[in-house]
C-alpha positions in Angstrom: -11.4 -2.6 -22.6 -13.4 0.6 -22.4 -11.3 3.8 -23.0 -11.4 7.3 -23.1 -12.5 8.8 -25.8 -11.8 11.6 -27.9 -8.6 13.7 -28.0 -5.7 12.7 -24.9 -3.2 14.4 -26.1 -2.7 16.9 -23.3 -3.5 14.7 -19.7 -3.9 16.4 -16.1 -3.0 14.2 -13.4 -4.0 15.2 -10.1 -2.1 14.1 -7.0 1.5 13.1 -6.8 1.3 9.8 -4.9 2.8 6.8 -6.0 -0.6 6.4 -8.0 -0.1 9.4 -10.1 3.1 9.2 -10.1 3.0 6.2 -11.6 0.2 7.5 -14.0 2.0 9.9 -15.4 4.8 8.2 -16.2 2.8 5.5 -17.9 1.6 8.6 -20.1 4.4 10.0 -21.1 5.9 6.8 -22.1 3.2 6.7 -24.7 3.2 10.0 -26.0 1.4 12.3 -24.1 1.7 16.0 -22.5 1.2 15.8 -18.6 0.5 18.4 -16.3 0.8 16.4 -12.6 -0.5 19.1 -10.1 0.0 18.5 -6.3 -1.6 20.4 -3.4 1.5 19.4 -1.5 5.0 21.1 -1.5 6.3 17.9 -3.3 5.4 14.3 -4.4 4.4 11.6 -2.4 1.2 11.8 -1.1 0.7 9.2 1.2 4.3 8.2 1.3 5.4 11.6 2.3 7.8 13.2 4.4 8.6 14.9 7.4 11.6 16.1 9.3 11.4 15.7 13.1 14.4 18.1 14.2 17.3 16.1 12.7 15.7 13.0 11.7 13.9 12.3 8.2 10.6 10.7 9.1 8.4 8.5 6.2 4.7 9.4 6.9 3.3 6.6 4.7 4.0 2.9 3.4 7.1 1.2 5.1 7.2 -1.7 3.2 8.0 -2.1 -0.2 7.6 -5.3 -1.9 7.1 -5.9 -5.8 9.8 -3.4 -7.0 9.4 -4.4 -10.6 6.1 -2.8 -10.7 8.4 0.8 -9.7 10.5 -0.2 -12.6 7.7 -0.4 -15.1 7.1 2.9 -14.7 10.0 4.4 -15.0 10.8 1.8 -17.7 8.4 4.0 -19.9 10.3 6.3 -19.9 13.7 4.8 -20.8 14.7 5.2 -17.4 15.0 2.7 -14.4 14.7 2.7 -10.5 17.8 1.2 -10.0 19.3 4.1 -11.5 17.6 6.4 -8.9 17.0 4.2 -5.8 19.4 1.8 -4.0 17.5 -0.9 -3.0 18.4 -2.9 0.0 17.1 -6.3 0.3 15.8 -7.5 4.0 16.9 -10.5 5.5 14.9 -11.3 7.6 11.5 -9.6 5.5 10.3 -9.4 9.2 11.1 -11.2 12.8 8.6 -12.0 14.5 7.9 -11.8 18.4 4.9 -13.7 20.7 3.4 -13.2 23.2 4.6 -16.7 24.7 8.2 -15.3 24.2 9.3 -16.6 21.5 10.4 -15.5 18.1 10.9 -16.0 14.1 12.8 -14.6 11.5 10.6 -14.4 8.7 12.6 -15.2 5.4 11.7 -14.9 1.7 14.0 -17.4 0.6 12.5 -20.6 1.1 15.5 -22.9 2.0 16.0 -20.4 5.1 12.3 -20.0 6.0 12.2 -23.9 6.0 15.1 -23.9 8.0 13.7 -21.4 9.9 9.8 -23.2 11.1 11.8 -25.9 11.2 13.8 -24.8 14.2 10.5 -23.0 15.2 8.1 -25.3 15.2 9.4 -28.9 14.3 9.4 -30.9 11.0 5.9 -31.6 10.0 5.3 -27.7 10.1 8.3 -27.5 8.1 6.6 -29.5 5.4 3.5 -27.8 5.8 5.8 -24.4 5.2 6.7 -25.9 1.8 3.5 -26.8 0.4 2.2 -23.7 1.6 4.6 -21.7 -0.4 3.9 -23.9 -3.4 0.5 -22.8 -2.9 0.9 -19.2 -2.6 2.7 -19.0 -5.5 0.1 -21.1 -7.8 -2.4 -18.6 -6.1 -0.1 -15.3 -7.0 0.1 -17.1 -10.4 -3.5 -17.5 -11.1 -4.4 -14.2 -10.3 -2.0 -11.4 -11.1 -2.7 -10.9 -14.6 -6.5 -11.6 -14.6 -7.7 -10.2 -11.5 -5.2 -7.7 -10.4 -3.5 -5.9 -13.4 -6.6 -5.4 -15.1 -9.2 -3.2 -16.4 -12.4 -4.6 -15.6 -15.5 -3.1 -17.4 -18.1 -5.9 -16.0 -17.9 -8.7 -14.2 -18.8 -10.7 -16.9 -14.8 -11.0 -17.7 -14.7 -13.1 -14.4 -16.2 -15.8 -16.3 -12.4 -16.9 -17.4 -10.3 -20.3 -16.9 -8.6 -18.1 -14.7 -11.7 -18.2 -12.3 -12.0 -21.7 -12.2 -7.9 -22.4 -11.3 -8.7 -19.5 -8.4 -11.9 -21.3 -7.3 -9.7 -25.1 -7.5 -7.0 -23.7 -5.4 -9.7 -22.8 -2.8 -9.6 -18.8 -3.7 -13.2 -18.7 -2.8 -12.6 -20.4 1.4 -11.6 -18.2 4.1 -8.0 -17.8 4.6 -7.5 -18.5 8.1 -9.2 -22.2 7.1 -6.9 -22.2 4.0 -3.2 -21.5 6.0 -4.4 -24.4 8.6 -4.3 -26.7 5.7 -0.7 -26.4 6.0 0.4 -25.1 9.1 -1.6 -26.1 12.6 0.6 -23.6 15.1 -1.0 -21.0 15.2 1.8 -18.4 16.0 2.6 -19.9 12.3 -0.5 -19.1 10.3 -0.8 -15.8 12.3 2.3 -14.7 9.3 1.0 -15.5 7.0 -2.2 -14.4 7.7 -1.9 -11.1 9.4 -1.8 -9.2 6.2 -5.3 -9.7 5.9 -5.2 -6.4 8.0 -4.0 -4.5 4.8 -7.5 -5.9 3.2 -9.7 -5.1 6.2 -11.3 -7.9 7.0 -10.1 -10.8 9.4 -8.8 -13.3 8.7 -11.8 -15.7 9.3 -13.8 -13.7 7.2 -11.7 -12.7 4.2 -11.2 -14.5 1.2 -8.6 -16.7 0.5 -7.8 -15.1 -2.4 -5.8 -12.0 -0.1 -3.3 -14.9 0.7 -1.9 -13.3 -2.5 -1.1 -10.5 -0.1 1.3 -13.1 2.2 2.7 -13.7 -1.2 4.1 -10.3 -1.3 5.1 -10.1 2.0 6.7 -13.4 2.5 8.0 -15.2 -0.8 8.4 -12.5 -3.1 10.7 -10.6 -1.4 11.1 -6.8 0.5 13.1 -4.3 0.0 14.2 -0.7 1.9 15.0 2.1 -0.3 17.8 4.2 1.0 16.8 7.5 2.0 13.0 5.8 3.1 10.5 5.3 1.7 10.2 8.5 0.4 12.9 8.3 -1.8 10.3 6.3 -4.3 8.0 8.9 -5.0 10.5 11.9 -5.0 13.0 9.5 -7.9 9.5 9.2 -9.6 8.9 12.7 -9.7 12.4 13.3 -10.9 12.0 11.2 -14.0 9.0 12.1 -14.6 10.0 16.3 -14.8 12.9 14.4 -17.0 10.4 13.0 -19.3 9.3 16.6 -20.0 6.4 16.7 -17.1 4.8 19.9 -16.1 5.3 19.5 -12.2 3.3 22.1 -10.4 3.4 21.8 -6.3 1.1 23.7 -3.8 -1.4 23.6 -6.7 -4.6 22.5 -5.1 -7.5 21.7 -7.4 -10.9 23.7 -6.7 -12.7 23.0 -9.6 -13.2 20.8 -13.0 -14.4 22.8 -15.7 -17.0 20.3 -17.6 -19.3 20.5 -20.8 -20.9 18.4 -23.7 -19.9 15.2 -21.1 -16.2 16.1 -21.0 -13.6 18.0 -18.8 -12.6 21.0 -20.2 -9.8 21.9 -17.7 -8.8 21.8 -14.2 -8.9 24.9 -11.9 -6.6 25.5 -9.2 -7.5 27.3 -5.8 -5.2 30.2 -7.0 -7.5 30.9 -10.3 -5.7 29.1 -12.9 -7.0 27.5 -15.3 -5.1 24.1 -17.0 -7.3 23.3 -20.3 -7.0 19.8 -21.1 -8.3 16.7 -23.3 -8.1 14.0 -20.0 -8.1 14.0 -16.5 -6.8 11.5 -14.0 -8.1 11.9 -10.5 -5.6 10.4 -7.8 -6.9 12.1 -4.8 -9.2 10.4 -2.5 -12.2 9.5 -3.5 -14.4 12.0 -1.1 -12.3 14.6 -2.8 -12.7 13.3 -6.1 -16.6 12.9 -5.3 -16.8 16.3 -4.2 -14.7 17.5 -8.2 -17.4 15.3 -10.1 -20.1 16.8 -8.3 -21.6 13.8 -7.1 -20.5 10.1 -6.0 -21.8 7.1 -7.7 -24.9 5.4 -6.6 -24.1 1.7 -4.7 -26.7 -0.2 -3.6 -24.4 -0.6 0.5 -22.4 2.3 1.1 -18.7 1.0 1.1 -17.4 0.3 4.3 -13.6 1.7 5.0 -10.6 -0.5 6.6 -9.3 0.0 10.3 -7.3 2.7 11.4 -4.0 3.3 12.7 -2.0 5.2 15.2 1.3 5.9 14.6 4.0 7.2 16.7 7.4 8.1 14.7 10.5 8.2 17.7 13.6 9.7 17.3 15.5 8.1 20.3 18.9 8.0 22.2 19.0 3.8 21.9 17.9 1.0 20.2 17.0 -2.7 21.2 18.9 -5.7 19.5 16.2 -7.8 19.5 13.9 -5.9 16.9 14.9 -6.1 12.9 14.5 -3.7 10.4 10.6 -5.0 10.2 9.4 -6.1 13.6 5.8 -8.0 14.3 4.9 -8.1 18.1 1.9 -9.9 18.2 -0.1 -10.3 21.6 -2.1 -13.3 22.9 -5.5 -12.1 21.5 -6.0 -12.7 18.1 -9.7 -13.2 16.9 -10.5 -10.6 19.6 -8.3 -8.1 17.9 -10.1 -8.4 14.7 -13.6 -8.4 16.0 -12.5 -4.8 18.1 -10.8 -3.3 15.1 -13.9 -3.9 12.7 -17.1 -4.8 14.4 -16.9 -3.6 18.1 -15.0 -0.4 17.5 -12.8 -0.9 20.8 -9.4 -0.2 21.1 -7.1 -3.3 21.1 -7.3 -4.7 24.4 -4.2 -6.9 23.5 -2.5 -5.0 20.6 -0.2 -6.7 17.8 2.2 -3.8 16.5 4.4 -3.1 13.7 7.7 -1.4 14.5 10.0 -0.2 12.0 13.5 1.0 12.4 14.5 2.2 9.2 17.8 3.4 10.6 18.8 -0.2 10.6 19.8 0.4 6.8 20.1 3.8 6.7 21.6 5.7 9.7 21.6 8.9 7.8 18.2 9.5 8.7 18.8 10.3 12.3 21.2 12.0 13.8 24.4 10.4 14.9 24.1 7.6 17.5 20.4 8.2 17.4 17.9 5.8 15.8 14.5 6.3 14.5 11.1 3.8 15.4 8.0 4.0 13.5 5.5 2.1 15.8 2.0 1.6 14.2 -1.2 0.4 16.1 -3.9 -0.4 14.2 -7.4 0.9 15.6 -10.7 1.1 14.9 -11.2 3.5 11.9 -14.5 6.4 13.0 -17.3 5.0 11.5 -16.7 2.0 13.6 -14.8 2.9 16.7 -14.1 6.3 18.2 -14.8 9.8 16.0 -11.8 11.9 15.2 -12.6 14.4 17.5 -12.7 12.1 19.9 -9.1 11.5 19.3 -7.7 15.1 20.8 -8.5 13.6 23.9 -7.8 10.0 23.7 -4.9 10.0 22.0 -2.0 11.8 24.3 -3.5 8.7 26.2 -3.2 5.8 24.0 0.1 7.4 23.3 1.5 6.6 27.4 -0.5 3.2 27.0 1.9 1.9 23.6 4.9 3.1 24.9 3.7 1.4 27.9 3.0 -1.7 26.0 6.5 -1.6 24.4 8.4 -1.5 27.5 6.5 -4.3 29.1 7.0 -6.3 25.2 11.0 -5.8 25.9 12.1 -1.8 24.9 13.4 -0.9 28.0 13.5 2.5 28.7 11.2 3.6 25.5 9.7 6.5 27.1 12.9 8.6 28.9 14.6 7.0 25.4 12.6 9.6 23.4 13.8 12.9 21.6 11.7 13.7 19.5 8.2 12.1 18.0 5.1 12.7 16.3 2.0 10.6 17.2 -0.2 10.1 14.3 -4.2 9.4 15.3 -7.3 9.1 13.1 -8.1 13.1 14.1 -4.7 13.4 11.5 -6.1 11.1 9.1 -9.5 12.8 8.9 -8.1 16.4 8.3 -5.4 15.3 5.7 -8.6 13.7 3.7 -9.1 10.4 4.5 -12.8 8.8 4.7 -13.5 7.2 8.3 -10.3 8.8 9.3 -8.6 5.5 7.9 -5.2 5.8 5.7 -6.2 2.3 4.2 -9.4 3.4 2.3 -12.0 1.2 1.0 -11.9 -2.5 2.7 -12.1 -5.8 0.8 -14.7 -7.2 1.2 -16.5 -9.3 -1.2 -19.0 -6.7 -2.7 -15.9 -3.9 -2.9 -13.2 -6.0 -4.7 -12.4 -6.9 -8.1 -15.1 -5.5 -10.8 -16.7 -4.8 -7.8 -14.6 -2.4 -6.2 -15.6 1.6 -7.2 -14.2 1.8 -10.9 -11.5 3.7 -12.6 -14.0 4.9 -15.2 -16.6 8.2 -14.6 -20.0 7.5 -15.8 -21.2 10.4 -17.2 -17.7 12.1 -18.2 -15.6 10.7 -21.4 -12.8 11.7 -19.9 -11.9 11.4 -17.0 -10.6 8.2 -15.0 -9.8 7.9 -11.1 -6.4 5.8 -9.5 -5.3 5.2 -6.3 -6.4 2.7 -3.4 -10.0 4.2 -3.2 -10.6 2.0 -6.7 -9.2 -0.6 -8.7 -7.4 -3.0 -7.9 -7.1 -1.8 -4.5 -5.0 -1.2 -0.9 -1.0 -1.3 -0.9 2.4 0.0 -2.4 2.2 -2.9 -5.7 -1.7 -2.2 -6.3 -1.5 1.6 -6.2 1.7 1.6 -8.6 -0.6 -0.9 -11.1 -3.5 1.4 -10.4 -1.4 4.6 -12.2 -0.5 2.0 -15.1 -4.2 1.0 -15.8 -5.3 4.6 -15.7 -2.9 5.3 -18.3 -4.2 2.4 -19.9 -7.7 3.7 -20.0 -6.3 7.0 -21.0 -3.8 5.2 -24.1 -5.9 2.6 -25.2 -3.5 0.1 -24.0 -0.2 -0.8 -22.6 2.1 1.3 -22.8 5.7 1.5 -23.5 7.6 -0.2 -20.4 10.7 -2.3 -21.5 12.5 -4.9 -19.3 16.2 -3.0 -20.2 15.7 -1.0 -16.8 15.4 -3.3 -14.8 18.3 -5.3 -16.0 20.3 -1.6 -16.2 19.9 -0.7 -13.1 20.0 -4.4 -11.4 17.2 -4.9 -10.0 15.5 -8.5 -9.1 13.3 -9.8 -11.8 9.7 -9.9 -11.5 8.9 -12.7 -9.4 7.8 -16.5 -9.7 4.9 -16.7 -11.5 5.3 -13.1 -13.0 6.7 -14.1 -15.8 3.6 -14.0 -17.9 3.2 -10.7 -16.7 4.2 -8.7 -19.7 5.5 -5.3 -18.0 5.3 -3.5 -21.1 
């Protein structure tokens, strides 16, 4: 593995999302001085925070599966997540609703979830439930270690055994084909397929391989933090300042000082200057492009997930038929996908994810109120509509979901509403994001694996990038293994995680498969 050379003793980590976050804990647990500098008022980044009058509102990520890969880094520390977070498993993960009127609890424990398609769908699917799971977890198994939580400096190190098991469990098909080998409704392999989403690519065309994904989502297990998902990032940041971190907040970066091939030190936008031997870049990558002074050549520019609208509602009721995870799909399904990533049209037929956190956690809404996060995913604006388009547009769009919701079973939705903050694209754009798209760069093919932008800087010793712009990619797990492996580039190697955390502060074990998975 390629590292960075020369003197790391003193390390400046910019951006305080889960990435860097992650990052810097990773460092200190082997040793060295960081400096973690936020443009923000406080840590999160993506999974931020806002307060809506009386309610506590997570801007970000609202599912959080793979907690282990949280512990690791606090593990390097000595310290644990259960000792800073109380994790609340879900039961049901999700429930999902369709557009036929019926529904499923979605469960991670595969008695019930057999039980479960069983009552849904009949026996034979059933079955087909089992040996799917079987499957996802010889696929999770197969590529974790090789192909996720790795540093790849060419991709020559594909050629592994690894590569071959991936290829024999049909890694390489397309994973709509690969869930109808086991399950033929297709209100079934819509679950366990929708998560190609997360990827950006449809199912039909994406790879197998982001089955791994479903994995996550529907075996593994997920969790709620209390307090939101916010309360991650901000225990993070508290171990981290613990750990003897310099934390520096409304610190924006203007400038990297460079010479002889190196980074000197990091200016701020208030003319301070942070001399350093290493810099991690966490930020997006336009922003980091725009700190290097130039992005790397590729011979197709990378192409950016969907979008998403998001309206956060602080309202007077609830509706006992959503859970704390709710998937309303509509009829249209390969329609959808074509709109969201190759026509650029709203969807005409929208499948939604609303989440009411204050199922678990009533403290963050007032009380007898209840909070709804309803996201929409859209075209992102390279594809579909520009941002600016969205000043416009989006007050609309906004009447049309809440629309949608009372016609999918909310009653009363709109006069329900308190307070709420619609989220568009036009947001997305101004906080950063490329094509106006929280998700970053897709997965396709050509942007995934060795071949997804890189965590190293051609040209610069010494400085690496993290976060969901490079490797290994999109989602809570990946970004939290993208800190570690930045740190690892930073080190030399692993650094100094330990399993007593986890077992201190009770929290579930890595899963199946993950046992080869050294977290150290």
């Amino acid at each position: 593995m390629r590292t960075v050379t020369g003197p790391t003793d003193h390390v400046v980590v910019v951006g305080a999302g889960l990435s860097g976050l992650a990052c810097a804990l990773h460092l200190l647990g082997a040793g060295r001085r960081v400096t973690l500098v936020e443009r923000d008022t406080g840590p999160g980044g993506r999974a931020g925070r806002v307060r809506l009058g009386d309610y506590l509102v997570d801007t970000g990520p609202t599912v959080l599966t793979m907690p282990h890969l949280a512990d690791e880094a606090f593990a390097a520390v000595g310290e644990s997540l259960g000792r800073h977070v109380e994790l609340v498993a879900l039961h049901p993960a999700y429930r999902a609703g369709f557009a036929d009127g019926t529904s499923l609890d979605v469960h991670t424990d595969g008695d019930a979830m057999e039980a479960e398609v069983r009552r849904f769908a009949g026996p034979a699917e059933a079955a087909g439930y089992r040996r799917l799971r079987e499957w996802l977890e010889r696929l999770y198994r197969a590529q974790m270690r090789r192909f996720i939580d790795t540093n790849f400096d060419s991709p020559f190190q594909l050629a592994h055994p690894d590569l071959a098991r991936l290829a024999a469990l049909g890694g390489f098909g397309r994973l709509d084909g690969r869930i109808g080998r086991f399950l033929s409704d297709a209100r079934l392999r819509r679950v366990f397929s929708f998560q190609a989403l997360y990827a950006g690519v449809a199912p039909a065309r994406a790879l197998a391989a982001y089955a791994v994904i479903a994995y996550m989502d529907t075996v593994a297990g997920v969790w709620f933090p209390k307090g939101g998902m916010h309360a991650l990032p901000r225990a993070m940041a508290d171990a981290a300042a613990g750990a003897g971190a310099d934390l520096r907040w409304s610190a924006e970066v203007s400038a990297l000082e460079r010479s002889a091939g190196r980074a000197r030190a990091v200016r701020l936008g208030s003319g301070e200057r942070i001399p350093c031997d290493a810099v991690v870049l966490t930020c997006e990558l336009p922003a980091a492009h725009r700190l290097l002074g130039r992005a790397p050549r590729r011979p197709v520019p990378l192409r950016h997930s969907p979008s998403a609208v998001v309206l956060h509602a602080g309202t007077d009721r609830t509706w006992p038929h959503l859970a704390h995870h709710t998937l309303s799909f509509g009829a249209a399904w390969e329609r959808t996908f074509d709109e969201l990533t190759r026509s650029g049209a709203l969807m005409s037929d929208p499948s939604l994810l609303i989440t009411r956190p204050t199922t678990h956690d009533a403290s963050l809404a007032p009380p007898g109120r209840h909070l709804h996060y309803v996201l929409a995913p859209c075209p992102n604006t390279a594809v579909g509509p520009s941002a600016a388009a969205w000043r416009d547009l989006g007050p609309r769009y906004r009447d049309s979901l809440v629309a949608e919701l009372e016609r999918r079973g909310l009653d009363g939705f709109a006069d329900s509403v308190d307070e709420e903050l619609l989220v568009t694209p036009l947001d997305w754009t101004a906080q950063g994001h490329a094509a106006g798209s929280p998700f970053s760069v897709s997965h396709t093919f050509a942007q995934t694996g060795p071949f997804r932008p890189r965590n190293l800087v051609r040209g610069l010793d010494n400085v690496v990038l993290a976060g969901c712009g490079t490797t290994p990619g999109v989602g809570v797990p990946t970004v939290l293994i993208s800190g570690k492996l930045a740190a690892a580039r930073v080190t030399g190697g692993r650094t100094r995680a330990t399993r007593a955390g986890r077992s201190a502060g009770r929290l579930p074990a890595a899963p199946t498969g993950a046992g080869a998975h050294d977290p150290s």
